[in-house]
C-alpha positions as CSV (number, residue, x, y, z in Angstrom):
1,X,0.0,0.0,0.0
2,X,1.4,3.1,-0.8
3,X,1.6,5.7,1.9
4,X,-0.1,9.0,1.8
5,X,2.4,10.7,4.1
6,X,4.5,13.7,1.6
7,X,8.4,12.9,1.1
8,X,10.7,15.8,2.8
9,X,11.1,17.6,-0.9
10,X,7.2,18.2,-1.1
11,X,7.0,19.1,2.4
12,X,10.0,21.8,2.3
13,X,8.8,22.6,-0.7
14,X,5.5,24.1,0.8
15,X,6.9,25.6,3.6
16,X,6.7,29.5,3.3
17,X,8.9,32.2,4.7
18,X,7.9,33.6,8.3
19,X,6.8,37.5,7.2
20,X,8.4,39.8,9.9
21,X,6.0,40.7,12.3
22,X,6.3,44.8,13.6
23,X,6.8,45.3,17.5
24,X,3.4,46.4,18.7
25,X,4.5,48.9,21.1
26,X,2.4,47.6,24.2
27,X,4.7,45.4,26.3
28,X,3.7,45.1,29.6
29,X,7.1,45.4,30.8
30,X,8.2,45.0,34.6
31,X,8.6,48.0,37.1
32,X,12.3,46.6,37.7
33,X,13.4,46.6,34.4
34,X,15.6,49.4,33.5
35,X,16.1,51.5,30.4
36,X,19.1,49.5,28.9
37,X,17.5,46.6,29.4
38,X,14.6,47.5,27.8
39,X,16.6,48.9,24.4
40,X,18.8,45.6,24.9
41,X,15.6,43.5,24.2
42,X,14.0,45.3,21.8
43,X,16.9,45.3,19.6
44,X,17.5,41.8,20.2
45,X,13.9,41.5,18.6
46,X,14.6,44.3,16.0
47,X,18.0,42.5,15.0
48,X,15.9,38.7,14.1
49,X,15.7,38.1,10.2
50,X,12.7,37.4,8.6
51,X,13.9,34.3,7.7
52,X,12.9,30.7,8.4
53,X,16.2,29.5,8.6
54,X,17.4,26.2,8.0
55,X,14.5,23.7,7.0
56,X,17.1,20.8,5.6
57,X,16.5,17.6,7.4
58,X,20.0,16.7,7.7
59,X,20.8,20.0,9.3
60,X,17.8,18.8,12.1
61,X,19.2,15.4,11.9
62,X,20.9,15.8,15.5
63,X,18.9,18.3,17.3
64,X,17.5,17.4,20.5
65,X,17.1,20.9,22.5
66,X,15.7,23.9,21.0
67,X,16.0,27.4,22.5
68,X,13.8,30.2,21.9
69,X,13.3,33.8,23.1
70,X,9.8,35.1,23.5
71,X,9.1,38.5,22.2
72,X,5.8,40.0,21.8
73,X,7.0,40.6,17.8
74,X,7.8,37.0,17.4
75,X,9.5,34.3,18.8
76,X,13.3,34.6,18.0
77,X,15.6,31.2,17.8
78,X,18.9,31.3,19.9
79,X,20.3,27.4,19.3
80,X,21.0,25.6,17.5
81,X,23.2,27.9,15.8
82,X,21.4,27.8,12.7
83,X,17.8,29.3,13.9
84,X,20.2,31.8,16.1
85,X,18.4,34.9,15.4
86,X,15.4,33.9,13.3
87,X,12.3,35.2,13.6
88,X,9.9,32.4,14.4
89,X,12.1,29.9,13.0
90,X,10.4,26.5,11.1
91,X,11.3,23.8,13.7
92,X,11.9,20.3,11.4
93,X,11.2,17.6,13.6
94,X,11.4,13.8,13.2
95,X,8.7,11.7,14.4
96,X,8.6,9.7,17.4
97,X,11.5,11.6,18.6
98,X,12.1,13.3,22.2
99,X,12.8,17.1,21.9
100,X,13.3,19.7,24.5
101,X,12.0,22.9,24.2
102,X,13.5,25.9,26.7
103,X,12.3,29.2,26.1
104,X,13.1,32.6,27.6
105,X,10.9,35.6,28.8
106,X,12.6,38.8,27.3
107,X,10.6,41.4,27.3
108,X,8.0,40.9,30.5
109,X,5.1,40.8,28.3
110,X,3.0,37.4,29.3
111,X,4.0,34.2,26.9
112,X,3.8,30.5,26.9
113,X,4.2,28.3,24.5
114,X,2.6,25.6,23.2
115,X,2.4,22.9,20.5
116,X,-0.8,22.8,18.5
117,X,-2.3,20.9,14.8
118,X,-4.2,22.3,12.1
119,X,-7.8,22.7,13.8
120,X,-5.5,25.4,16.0
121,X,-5.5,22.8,19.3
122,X,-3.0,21.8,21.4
123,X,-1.7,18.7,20.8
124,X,-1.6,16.2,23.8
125,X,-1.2,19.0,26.3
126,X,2.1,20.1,25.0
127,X,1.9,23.3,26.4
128,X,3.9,25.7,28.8
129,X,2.9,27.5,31.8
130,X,2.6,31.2,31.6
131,X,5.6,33.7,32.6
132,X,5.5,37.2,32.5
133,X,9.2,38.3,34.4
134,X,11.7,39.4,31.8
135,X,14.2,36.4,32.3
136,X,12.3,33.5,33.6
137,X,12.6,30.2,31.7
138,X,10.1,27.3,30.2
139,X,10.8,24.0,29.3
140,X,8.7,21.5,27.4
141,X,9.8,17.8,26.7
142,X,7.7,16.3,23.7
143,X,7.5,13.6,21.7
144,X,7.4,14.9,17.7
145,X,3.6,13.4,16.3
146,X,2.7,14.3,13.2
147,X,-0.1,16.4,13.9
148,X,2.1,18.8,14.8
149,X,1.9,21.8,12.8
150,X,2.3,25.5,14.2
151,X,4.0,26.4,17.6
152,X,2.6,29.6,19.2
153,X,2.3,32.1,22.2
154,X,-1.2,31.9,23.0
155,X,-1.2,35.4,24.1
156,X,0.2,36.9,20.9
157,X,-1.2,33.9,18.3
158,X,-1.0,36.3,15.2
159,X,2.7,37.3,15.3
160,X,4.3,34.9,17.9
161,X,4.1,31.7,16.1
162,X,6.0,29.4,13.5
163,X,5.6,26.0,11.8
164,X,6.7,22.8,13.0
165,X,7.1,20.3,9.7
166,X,7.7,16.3,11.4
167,X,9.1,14.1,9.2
168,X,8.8,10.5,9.2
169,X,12.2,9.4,10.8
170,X,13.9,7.0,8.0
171,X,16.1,5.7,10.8
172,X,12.9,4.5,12.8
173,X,11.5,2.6,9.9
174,X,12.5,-0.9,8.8
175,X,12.0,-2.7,5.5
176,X,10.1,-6.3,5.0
């Protein structure tokens, strides 16, 4: 029977460059923050390409943690070294694999993140807590499904989200 799932090419093929999404000017931004370190985040956000960075499999082949800053203009990629400093980078995932997601807070604004398929709901519960101090971390340890479609902030769902493309992982599969 031949499968209906798409090969990598027509899947990479479709996906579509993140547009850059503009800073909406209302952070909710903490009493104890100061000036610099206000400027030091909003250029940090300011300095992310619209790009959707590297969306080869091989370059995913080996990735097991992903880190992300939150920003209310977009998400912005800090490792591995190839999303560093993409806006909402495309995360390639293989299937059935275990991935690690740690995200920072970096402009006080309130974010989680959180995993979710086409009909725009969270897949099995893979979702973060909220955090709204500039500098607090979340972490979320999935397994890749292929339902698996868009990662977002569900407090800013227009302009803080990116797509997740899950491959079938050829190493998992065995012939006969």
């Amino acid at each position: 029977m031949a499968s209906s799932r798409p090969t990598r090419r027509t899947v990479l093929a479709g996906i579509a460059a993140t547009s850059a999404a503009a800073v909406a000017g209302c952070l909710d931004r903490s009493a104890e923050r100061s000036e610099d370190e206000d400027d030091e985040a909003i250029v940090e956000a300011a300095e992310a390409t619209a790009s959707e960075g590297k969306t080869d499999p091989d370059a995913w082949a080996d990735v097991e943690k992903i880190r992300l800053d939150a920003h209310v203009g977009g998400w912005v990629g800090a490792e591995p070294d190839f999303v560093d400093r993409i806006e909402n980078p495309t995360l390639v995932l293989l299937e059935g694999r275990e991935y690690e997601i740690v995200w920072e807070n970096r402009d006080g604004a309130k974010h989680n993140f959180a995993l979710h398929d086409d009909d725009g709901e969270v897949v099995d519960e893979y979702a973060t807590g909220v955090v709204e101090d500039v500098g607090a971390t979340e972490r979320l340890e999935f397994e890749a499904r292929p339902e698996m479609t868009t990662y977002i902030c569900e407090h800013q769902p227009v302009i803080q989200h990116g797509d997740v493309v899950v491959l079938e992982d050829d190493e998992s599969r065995t012939d006969g």
